[in-house]
N, C-alpha and C positions, 0 to 999 in steps of 0.2 A: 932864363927859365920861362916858361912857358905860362901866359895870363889868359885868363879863359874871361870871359862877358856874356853874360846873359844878358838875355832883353827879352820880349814882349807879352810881358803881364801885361796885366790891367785888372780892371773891374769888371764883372760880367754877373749876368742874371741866372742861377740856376738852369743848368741844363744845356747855357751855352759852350763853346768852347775857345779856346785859346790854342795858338800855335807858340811856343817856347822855342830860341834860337839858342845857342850856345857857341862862341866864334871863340876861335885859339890862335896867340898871336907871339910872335919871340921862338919860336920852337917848331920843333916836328910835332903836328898831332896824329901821333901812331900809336897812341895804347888805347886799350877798352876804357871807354864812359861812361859815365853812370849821370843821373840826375838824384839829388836828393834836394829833401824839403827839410822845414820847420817850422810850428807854427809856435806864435806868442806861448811861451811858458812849457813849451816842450822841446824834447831833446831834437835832433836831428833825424832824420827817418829816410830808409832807400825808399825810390820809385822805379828807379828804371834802370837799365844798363844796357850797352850793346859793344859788339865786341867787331872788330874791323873786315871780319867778315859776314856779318849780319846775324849773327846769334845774339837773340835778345831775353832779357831775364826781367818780369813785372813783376813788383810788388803785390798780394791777393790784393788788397784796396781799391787799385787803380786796374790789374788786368781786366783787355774786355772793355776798359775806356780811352785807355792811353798807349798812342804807339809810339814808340821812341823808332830817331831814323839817325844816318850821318851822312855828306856827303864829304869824302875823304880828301877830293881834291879841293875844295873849297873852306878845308880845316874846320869845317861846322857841323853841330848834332842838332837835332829837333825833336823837340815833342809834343807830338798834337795829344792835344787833352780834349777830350771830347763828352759831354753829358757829364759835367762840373758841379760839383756838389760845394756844399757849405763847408763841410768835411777836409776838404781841397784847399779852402785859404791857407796860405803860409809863403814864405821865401824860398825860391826856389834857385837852386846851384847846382851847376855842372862841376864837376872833377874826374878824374882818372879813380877805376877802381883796380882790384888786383886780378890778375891773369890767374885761373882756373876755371873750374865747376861753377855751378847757377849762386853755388853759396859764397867764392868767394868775388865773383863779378856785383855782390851786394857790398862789400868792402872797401873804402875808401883807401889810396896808399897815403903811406906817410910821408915823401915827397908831394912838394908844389904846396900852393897857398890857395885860401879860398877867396871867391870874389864876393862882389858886392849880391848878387843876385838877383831875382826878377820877383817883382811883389805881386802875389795873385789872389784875389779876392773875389770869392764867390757870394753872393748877397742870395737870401734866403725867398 
């Protein structure tokens, strides 16, 4: 089965940005991805998705700051987050979403597991 890793949170100053990697490893990574978040005490939330031929679907929240990208042979997605708000702390995870329209490229599948995720923290 296919293990996905996130990495490069950190800590950053309002307004900075962050680039978020997403690597897949055990597997083919050939279906649409998505990024989603959580923060302390709330549910899980989409951000972003793109689909392997570069159709991408943002969250209102984040469109406009955050571009999600993949490079297909390299098995890895990205999302540069750019002009970070406080708003934006939370854990953030890559997973496979489902094939259709904008609404269901927001959808997590029910295959595969989730990882640990990348901790992002915007200070006020």
């Amino acid at each position: 089965q296919v293990q996905l890793v996130e990495s490069g949170g950190g800590l950053v100053q309002a307004g900075g940005s962050l680039r978020l990697s997403c690597a897949a490893s055990g597997g083919t990574f050939s279906v649409p991805m998505g990024w989603f978040r959580q923060a302390p005490g709330k549910e899980r939330e989409f951000v972003a998705a793109i689909t392997w031929s570069g159709y991408s679907v943002y969250a209102d929240s984040v469109n406009g700051r955050f571009t999600i990208s993949r490079d297909n042979a390299k098995g890895t997605f990205l999302l540069q987050m750019n002009n970070l708000k406080p708003a934006d702390t939370a854990v953030y995870c890559c997973h496979a979403v489902a094939r259709g329209g904008h609404s269901d490229l927001q959808r997590p599948t029910n295959f595969g597991s989730w990882g640990q995720g990348t901790q992002v923290t915007v200070s006020s």
